[in-house]
Structures are given as structure tokens and as C-alpha cells.
N, C-alpha and C positions, 0 to 999 in steps of 0.2 A: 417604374420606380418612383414613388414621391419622396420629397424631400421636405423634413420636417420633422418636427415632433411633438405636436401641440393637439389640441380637441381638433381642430381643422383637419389634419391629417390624420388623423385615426379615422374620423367620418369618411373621408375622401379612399381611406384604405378598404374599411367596410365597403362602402359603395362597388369598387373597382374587385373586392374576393367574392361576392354576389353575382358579379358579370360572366355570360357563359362565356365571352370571349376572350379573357384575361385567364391565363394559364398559369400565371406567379405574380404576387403582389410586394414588394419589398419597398421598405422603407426607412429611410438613412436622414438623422438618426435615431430615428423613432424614439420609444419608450415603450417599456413590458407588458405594458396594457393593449398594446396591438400584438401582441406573442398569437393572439387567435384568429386573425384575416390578415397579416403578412409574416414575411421574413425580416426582421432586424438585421440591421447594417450599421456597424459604430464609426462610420465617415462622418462628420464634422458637414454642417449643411452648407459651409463656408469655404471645403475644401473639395477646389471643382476637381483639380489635378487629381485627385482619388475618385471624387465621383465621375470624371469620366474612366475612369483605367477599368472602375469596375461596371460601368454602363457597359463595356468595352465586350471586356472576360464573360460577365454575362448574358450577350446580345439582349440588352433590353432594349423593347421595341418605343418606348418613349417614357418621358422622366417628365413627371409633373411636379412642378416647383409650388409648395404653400405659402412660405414666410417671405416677407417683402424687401428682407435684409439683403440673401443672395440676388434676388430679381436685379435688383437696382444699383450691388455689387457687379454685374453682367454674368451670372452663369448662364442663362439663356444665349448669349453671345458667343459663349464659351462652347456650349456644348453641341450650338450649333455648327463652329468653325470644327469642330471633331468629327461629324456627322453623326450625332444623335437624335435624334428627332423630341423636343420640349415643349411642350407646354407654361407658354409665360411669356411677358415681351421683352423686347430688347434694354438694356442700359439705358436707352435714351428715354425711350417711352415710359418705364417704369421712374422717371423725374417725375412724374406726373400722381405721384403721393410722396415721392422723396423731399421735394420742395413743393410748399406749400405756395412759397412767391412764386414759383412757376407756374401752379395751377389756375391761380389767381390770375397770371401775367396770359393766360392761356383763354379763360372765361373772359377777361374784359375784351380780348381781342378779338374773338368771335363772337360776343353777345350773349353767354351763358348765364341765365341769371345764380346770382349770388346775394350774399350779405353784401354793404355797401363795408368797403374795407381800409386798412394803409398798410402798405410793406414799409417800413423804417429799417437803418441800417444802425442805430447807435441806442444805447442809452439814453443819452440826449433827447433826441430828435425821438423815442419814444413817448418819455415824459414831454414833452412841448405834446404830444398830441394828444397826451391825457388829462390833459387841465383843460381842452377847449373840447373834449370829447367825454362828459362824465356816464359812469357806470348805468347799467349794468353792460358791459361789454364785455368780449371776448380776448383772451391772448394765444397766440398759435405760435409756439416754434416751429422754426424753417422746415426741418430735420424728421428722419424717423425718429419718432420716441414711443412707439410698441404703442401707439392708445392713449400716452399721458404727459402727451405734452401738447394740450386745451388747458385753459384755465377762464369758466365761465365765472369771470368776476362779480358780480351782487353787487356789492361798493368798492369805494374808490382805495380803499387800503389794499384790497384784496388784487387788483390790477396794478396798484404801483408794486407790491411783492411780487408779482410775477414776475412783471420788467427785470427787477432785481436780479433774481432769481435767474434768468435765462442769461442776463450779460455779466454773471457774477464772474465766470470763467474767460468770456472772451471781450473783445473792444469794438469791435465790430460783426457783424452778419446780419441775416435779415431777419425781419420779425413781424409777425401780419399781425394784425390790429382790426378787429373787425366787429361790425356794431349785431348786439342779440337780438335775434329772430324767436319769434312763438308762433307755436304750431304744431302738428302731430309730425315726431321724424318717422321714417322709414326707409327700409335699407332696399336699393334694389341692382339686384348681381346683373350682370348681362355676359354673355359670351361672346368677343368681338374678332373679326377678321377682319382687317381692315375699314371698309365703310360699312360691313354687316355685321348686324348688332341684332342677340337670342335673348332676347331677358327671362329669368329665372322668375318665380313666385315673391313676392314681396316678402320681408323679415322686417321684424321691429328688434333693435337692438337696445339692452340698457346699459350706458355708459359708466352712467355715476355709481360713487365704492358702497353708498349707504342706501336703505329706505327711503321713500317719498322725495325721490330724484337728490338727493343730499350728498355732498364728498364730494372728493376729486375724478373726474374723468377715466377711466380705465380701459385696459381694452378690450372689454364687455366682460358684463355682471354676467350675463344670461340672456336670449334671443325667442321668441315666437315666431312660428310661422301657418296657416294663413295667418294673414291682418285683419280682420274684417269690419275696420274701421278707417283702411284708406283704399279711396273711390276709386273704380277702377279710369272715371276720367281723369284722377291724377296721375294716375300712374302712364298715361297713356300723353298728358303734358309733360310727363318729366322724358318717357322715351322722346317724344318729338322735338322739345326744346332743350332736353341737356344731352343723355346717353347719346343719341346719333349725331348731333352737332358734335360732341368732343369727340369723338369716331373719325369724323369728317374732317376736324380739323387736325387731329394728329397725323392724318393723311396730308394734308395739304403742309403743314410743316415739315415732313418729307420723313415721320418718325411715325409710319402706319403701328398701330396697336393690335398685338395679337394675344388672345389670353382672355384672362377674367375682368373686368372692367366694372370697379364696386362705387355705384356712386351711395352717398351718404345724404340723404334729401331730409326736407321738411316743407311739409304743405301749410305756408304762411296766407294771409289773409289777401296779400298782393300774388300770390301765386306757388309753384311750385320753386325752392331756391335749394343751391350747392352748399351742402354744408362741406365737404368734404369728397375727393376721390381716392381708391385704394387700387390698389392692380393686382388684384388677389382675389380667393374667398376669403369672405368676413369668416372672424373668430371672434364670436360664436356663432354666426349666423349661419356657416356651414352646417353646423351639426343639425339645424331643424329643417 
């Protein structure tokens, strides 16, 4: 059974109705546009107590989680303590796109290269960091926000509304602050089991809502796959210095990673750096 209901899961459903050794493919809670390689199931992807009764009723031999909502929710924790067998990693691991301070707090502590950054906890202390830090910079809420909550600021108005913007509701939380990187991005999936790390084919993801890289951030326009414009020495720096170090290190935190492990790169002129990690397949990048 996956769970989900987005282009990500439909591919993932395709894939798995293809497979001689997958007998039923079901999907909760899908949408009608998978009527043709699974079974729809109108469970709520947020409602494990259902998803398990019926993982249960109808011996599904394992439940592949899409959205990063449930992950990080713990239905993987969840459906583990029932005895199901899941696809996805634990609550703790899946912090590791939840909070963006944690990822951050995770790469400086093991040496992963990244943007050079600041986690700020206030208003305040955001704007103090952006009069001695001008534009073009980045703003990243803590939090899942589905893809849209980047704001690659251009000038300085454009980063002080953001600040705005994210502490308009609250008084405190965290907020990264991180200086823009140029470079070609690329997406690259890995399948992880604790220190072993499968990397999939490279994706190029487009973010922004408009033509010629223009809008706001989104959670993908649209994705290619091959790349044939990043090296496969990059890619072979970014397994060696990020994907299997943060493998390694989620081990050693004592929150081993099991599941999809998305990091979000860019091949900058100083090297390969984190834009971002996801505990998922990319949408869109699944679908190529």
C-alpha cells in the first residue's frame, strides 16, 4: 500500500502495478487518476489508526509512505509498533527535512558542506542579521512548508518581508538565514539502510512558479531526468562528502536512517554544497 496522493505516488503506484511480484497495488488516498495501476482507499494519509486496521484486514505485505507530513508525524513508528512492515524512517530521522535548524545543526557537526548560514530565534535578532548581511540571500522556515517556504531574496526589501512574513503569527521559533550559492542544482535520491547508501540517477528539479528561474519557490514546476550537464565526478563528491557522511552520522546520533534519503545539491565553484535534505521521493522528481 502507498500512501499518498500526489504525482509522486501515482508513479510509485505505476512502478509497483508493472512488478511481477506485487499482486495488489492500493493506495490511500490516492486520486482517480490511479483508478488504472491501483486500488483507491479514502483513509486520510494522516490517519494511521485506519491505515493500520486496514494494512491489518488486508494483509499488506508493506506500506510505502510518499508525503513527508506522515513521516515526520511518525506513522513509520506507528506501523512498525503494529507489525507492518514500511517503507520510510522513523520520527526522529525524518527531523532531518522537518527542521531545517536541525539539518543545518547536523552538517556543521559533521563537516557536510553547505551554504555558510544563521539559525535566529526572533524577529529581532533576524533583522540585526540583515543589515550586517545584505542581499542576495536566502530565508528558510524551520518547518514543513510543501516546497514554499525558501524565499531567494534578490534585494533587501524582499528578505526583510520574508522575516515579516514567517514571525507575523509567532514570537519566537527558528529561522535559517543562509548566504546564495550559483551553480548548476541537482537532485540526487539515494536509498538508505543505515550506513548503506543506493543512489538513484541524478534529477534536475525546477523550483521557481515562473519562466526564466522568476517567482516564488514551489514544490516543483517540473523535473528531468538523465542530467547530462552534471559530472559524474560530481556526483560521485556529493555521494562521498554528503549522502554517506549524513547516513553515517544519523547512525552515530543513534537515529539510523531507513528509506529515501533526497539530498538537494548544487555544484558551486568551491564544490559540491547542501541546499537542502528531504526523506522522501522528490515531487517531481519521482515521476522521471
Amino acid at each position: 500500500m502507498i500512501v499518498g496522493s500526489g504525482g509522486r505516488e501515482h508513479a510509485l503506484a505505476k512502478c509497483f502495478h508493472k512488478s511481477p511480484t506485487v499482486e495488489k497495488v492500493f493506495v490511500a488516498p490516492g486520486n482517480p487518476g490511479m483508478r488504472d495501476v491501483a486500488t483507491i482507499v479514502p483513509i486520510d494519509a494522516m490517519d494511521f489508526e485506519k491505515l493500520i486496521s486496514f494494512s491489518k484486514e488486508e494483509n499488506i505485505d508493506l506500506v510505502f509512505v510518499g508525503p513527508e507530513a506522515p513521516l515526520s508525524n511518525g506513522i513509520s513508528d506507528a506501523l512498525k509498533q503494529a507489525g507492518i512492515r514500511v517503507f520510510g524512517p522513523s520520527a526522529q530521522a525524518a527531523q532531518l527535512e522537518a527542521s531545517k535548524s536541525f539539518a543545518k545543526q547536523l552538517m556543521n557537526q559533521y563537516d557536510i558542506p553547505t551554504a555558510k548560514h544563521r539559525t535566529v530565534f526572533t524577529k529581532d535578532e533576524a533583522m540585526k542579521y540583515l543589515s550586517s548581511h545584505p542581499s542576495p540571500i536566502v530565508i528558510k522556515a524551520d518547518g514543513l512548508m510543501a516546497g514554499k517556504g525558501v524565499t531567494v531574496a534578490m534585494d533587501d526589501q524582499t528578505a526583510i518581508a520574508a522575516v515579516e512574513d514567517i514571525y507575523r503569527d509567532i514570537a519566537y521559533g527558528p529561522l535559517v538565514i543562509e548566504e546564495f550559492l550559483e551553480g548548476e542544482e541537482f537532485s540526487l535520491m539515494a536509498f538508505v539502510n543505515g550506513e548503506k547508501v543506493f543512489p538513484l540517477d541524478i534529477a534536475r528539479d525546477y523550483k521557481r512558479a515562473h519562466d526564466n528561474d522568476e517567482g516564488l519557490n514551489t514544490g516543483g514546476m517540473g523535473s528531468f531526468s538523465p542530467v547530462p550537464f552534471i559530472k559524474d565526478e560530481w556526483v560521485k563528491e556529493a555521494m562521498n562528502n554528503i549522502m554517506i557522511p549524513m547516513a553515517k552520522a544519523m547512525v552515530d546520533q543513534g537515529i539510523p536512517f531507513t528509506g529515501m534519503l533526497y539530498g538537494g545539491l548544487m555544484a558551486t565553484s568551491n564544490g559540491i554544497k547542501t541546499i537542502e535534505f528531504n526523506v522522501r521521493f522528490g515531487d517531481p522528481e519521482a515521476e522521471v
